[in-house]
C-alpha positions as CSV (number, residue, x, y, z in Angstrom):
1,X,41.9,71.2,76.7
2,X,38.4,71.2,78.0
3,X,37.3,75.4,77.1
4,X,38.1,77.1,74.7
5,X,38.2,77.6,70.6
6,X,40.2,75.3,68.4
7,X,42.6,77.7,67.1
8,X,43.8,79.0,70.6
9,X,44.0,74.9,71.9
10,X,46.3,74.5,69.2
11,X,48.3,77.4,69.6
12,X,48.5,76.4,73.4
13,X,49.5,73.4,72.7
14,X,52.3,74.3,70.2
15,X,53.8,76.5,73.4
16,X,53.7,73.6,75.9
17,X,55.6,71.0,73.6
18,X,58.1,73.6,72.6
19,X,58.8,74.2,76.2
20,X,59.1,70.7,77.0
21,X,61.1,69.9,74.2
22,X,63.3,72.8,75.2
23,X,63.5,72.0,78.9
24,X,62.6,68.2,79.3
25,X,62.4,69.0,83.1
26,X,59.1,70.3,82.1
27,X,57.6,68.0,80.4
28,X,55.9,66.3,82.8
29,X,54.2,69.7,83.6
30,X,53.6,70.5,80.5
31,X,51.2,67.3,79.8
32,X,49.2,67.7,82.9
33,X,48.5,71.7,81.5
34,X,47.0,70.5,78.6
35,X,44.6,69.0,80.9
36,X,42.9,72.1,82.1
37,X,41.5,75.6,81.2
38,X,42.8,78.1,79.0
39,X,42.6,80.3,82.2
40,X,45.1,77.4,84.6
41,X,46.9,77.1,81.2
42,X,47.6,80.6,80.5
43,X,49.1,80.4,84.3
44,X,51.2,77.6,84.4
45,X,52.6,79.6,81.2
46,X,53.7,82.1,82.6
47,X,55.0,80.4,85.8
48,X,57.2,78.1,83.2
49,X,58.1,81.1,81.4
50,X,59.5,83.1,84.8
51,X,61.2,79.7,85.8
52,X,62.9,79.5,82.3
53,X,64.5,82.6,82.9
54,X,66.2,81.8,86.4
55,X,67.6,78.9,84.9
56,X,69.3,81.0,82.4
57,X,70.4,84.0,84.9
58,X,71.4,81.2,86.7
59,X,73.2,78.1,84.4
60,X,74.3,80.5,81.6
61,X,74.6,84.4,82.8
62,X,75.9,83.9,86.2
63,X,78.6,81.6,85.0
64,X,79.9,84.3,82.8
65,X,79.1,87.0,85.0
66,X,79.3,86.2,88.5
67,X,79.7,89.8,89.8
68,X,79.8,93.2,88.4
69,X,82.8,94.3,86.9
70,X,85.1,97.0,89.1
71,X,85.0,98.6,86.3
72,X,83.6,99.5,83.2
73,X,85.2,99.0,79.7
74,X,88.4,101.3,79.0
75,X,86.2,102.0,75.7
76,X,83.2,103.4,77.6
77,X,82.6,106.8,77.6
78,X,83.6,107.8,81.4
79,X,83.0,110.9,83.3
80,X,85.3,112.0,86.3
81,X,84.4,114.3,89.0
82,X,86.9,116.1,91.2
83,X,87.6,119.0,93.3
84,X,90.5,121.8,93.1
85,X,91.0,124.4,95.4
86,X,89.2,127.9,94.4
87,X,92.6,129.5,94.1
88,X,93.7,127.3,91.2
89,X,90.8,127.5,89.0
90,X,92.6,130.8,87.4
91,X,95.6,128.4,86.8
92,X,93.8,126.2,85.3
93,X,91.6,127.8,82.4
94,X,94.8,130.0,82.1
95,X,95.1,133.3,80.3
96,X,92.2,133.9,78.0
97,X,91.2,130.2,78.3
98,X,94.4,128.8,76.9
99,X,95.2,126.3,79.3
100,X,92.2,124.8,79.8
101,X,91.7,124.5,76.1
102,X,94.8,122.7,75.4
103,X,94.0,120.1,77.6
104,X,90.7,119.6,76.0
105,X,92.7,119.6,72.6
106,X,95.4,117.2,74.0
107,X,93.4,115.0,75.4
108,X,89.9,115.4,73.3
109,X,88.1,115.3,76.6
110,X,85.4,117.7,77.7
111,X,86.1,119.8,80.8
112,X,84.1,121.9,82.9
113,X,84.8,123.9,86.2
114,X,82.3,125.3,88.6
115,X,83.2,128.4,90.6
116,X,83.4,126.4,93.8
117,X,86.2,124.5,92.5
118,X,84.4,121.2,90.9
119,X,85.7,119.6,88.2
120,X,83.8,117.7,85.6
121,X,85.7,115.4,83.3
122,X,83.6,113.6,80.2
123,X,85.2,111.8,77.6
124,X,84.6,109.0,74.9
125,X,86.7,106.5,76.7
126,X,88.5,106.1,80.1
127,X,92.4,106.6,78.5
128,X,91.3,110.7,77.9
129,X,88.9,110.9,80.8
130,X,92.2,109.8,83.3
131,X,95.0,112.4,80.7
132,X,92.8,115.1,81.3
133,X,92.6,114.6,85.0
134,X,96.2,114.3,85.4
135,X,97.0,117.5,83.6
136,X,94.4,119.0,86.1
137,X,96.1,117.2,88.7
138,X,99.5,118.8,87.6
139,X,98.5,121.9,87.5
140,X,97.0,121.7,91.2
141,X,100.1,120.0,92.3
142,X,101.9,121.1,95.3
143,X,104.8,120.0,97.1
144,X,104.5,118.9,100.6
145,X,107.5,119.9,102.8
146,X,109.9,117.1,103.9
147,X,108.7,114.6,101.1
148,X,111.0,112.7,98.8
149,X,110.4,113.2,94.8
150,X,111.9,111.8,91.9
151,X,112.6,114.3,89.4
152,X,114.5,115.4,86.3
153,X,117.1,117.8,86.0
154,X,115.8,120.5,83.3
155,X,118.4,123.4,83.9
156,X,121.9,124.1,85.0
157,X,123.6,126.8,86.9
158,X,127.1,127.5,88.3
159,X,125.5,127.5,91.6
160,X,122.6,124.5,91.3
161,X,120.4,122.7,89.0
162,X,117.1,122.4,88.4
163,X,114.4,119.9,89.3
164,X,111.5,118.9,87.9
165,X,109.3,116.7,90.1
166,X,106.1,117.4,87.9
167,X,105.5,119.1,85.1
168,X,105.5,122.9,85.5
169,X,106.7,122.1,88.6
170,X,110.1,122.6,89.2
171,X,113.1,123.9,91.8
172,X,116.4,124.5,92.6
173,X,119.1,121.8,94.4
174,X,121.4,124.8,95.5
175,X,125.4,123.1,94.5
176,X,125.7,123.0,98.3
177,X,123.1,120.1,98.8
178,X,123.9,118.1,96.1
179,X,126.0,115.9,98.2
180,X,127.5,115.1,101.6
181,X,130.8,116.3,100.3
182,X,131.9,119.5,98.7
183,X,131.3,119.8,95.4
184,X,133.7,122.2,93.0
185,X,131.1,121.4,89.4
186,X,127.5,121.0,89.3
187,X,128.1,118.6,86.4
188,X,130.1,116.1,88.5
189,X,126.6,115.0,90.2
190,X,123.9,116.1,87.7
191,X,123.6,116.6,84.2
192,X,121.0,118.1,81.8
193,X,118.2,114.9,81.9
194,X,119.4,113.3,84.6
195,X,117.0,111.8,87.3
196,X,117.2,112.3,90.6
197,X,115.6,112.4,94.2
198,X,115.2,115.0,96.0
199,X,113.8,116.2,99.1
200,X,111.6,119.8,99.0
201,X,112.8,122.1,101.7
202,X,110.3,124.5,101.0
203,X,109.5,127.5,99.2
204,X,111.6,130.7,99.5
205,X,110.7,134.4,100.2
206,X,109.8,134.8,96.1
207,X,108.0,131.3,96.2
208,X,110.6,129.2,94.3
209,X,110.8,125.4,95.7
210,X,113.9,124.4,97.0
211,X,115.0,121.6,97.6
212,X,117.8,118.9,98.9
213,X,119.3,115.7,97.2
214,X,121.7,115.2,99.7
215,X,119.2,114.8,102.5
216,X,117.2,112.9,99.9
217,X,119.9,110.1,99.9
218,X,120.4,110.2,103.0
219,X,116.8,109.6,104.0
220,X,116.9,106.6,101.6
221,X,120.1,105.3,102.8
222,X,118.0,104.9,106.4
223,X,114.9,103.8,105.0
């Protein structure tokens, strides 16, 4: 090197032939640097230095990660955002707080709701993040008329039994819609635990679900 004190020339040159003895596609480089001042030096440094590191994005990170990942960890903390309608925030936080803080216990997520019905979800990983949603989600849940759901039978009467198509969410199949025949016993069809489709027929004067199995076969017969 033609400038420069002896110290620095030597410390330059200790970079330059552990770079070329690291990349050997740079070694020819390398020994034409040595050649000129510690200003062109100090350049070609840093141009080797920013070229080093596209060859590793590009032979060793890329390779492993070609794309980012849909999705983060299941481990990672996640936060969930949603919206419920304004009418069901009471339903939600429940009497004195009790709902809301037994899904927080249950799940060991954090949740918070604004008073224009958002919903903000945080938890220490995705598995109680997604729980506490869906007992949101459960809560918020209502049927849609004429569509087919799969549900338990939670309660028997002389004239029906009782569906569940999610929880907290249940109705009646009335004896006479059970099937396409007549039927003397609710217990010849359905019994306590028993799944089931059914079809919701809609709610009644009082605002009980009702609903159909018999038409629920016999859309899936036609389907």
């Amino acid at each position: 090197m033609v400038n420069g004190n002896a110290e620095y020339s030597f410390a330059y040159r200790v970079i330059l032939h552990t770079l070329a003895e690291l990349f050997p596609r740079f070694k020819a480089c390398a020994d034409l640097a040595v050649l000129y001042d510690d200003a062109v030096g100090l350049l070609f440094v840093l141009v080797v230095v920013v070229i080093i590191r596209m060859q590793i994005l590009n032979e060793v990170m890329l390779p492993c990660i070609s794309e980012p990942r849909a999705e983060v960890s299941e481990y990672a903390p996640k936060m969930i955002s949603m919206t419920v309608p304004v009418d069901k925030i009471r339903e939600i936080i429940g009497s004195g707080g009790k709902t809301i803080q037994k899904i927080c216990a249950d799940t060991g997520a954090k949740v918070d709701i604004d008073d224009d019905g958002s919903v903000f979800i945080s938890a220490v990983d995705s598995a109680a993040a997604y729980a506490a949603k869906k007992m949101v989600d459960d809560i918020c849940f209502v049927p849609e008329v004429g569509k087919l759901y799969y549900g338990k039978v939670v309660r028997i009467l002389p004239i029906g039994a009782f569906v569940e198509i999610a929880p907290g969410h249940d109705g009646m199949v009335h004896i006479s819609k059970l099937e396409n025949r007549r039927v003397e016993k609710v217990e010849d069809v359905l019994n306590l635990g028993d799944m089931t489709w059914v079809k919701f027929m809609g709610f009644d004067e009082k605002g009980r679900a009702n609903f159909s199995r018999k038409d629920a076969l016999k859309e899936l017969e036609n389907k």
